[in-house]
Structures are given as C-alpha cells and as structure tokens.
C-alpha positions as CSV (number, residue, x, y, z in Angstrom):
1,X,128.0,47.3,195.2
2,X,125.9,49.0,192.5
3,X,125.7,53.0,192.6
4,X,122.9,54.7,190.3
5,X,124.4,57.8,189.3
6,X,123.1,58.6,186.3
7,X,119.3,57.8,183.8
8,X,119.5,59.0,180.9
9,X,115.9,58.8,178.5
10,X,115.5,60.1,175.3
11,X,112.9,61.8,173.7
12,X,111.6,64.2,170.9
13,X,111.9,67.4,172.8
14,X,112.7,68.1,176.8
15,X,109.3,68.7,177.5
16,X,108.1,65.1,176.9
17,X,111.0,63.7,178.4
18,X,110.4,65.6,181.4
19,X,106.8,64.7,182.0
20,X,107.4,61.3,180.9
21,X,109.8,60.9,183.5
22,X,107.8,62.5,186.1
23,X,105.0,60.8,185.1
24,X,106.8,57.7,186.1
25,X,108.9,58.6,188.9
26,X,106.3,60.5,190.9
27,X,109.2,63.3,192.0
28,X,109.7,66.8,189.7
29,X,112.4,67.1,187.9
30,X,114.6,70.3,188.7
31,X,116.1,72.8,186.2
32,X,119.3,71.2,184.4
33,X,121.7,73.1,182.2
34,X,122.3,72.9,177.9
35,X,125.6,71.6,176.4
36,X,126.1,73.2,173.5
37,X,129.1,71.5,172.6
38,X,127.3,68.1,172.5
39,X,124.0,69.6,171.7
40,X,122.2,68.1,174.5
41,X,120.2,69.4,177.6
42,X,118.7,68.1,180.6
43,X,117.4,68.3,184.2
44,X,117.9,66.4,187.5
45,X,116.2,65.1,190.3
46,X,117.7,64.5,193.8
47,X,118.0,61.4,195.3
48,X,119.2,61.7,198.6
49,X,122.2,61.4,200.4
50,X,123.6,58.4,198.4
51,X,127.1,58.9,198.5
C-alpha cells in the first residue's frame, strides 16, 4: 500500500510556492515552521485522518 506523507515543491521564495500550491490544490496551506539548520521553511496542509 502507498502512503502520501510528504510533497515537497520548490520555488523562488515561500510566497510563490505557497500560492502555487494553493492555486493547484484548491485547500490553504497552514503556517509551517523555518529550519535554520538546513535553511529551509515551509507550511502544511491537512489531509485527513490517513493514518
């Protein structure tokens, strides 16, 4: 069985990922979190009780 847990996209800054990915979904994407350590941030979208 296949479990999504994760998409990752990239993009030039957070903001055009973010509506990119809304854009395309059609769900909002909730505050994430930074990792400075790997220099990367990001936010998430639920999907339900897959687990």
């Amino acid at each position: 069985m296949l479990i999504l847990d994760h998409i990752a996209l990239a993009a030039t800054t957070l903001d055009e990922g973010v509506a990119h990915a809304e854009q395309a979904l059609g769900l909002p994407l909730a505050g994430g979190g930074y990792h400075a350590r790997m220099a990367t941030h990001n936010r998430l979208m639920g999907m339900g009780d897959l687990y």
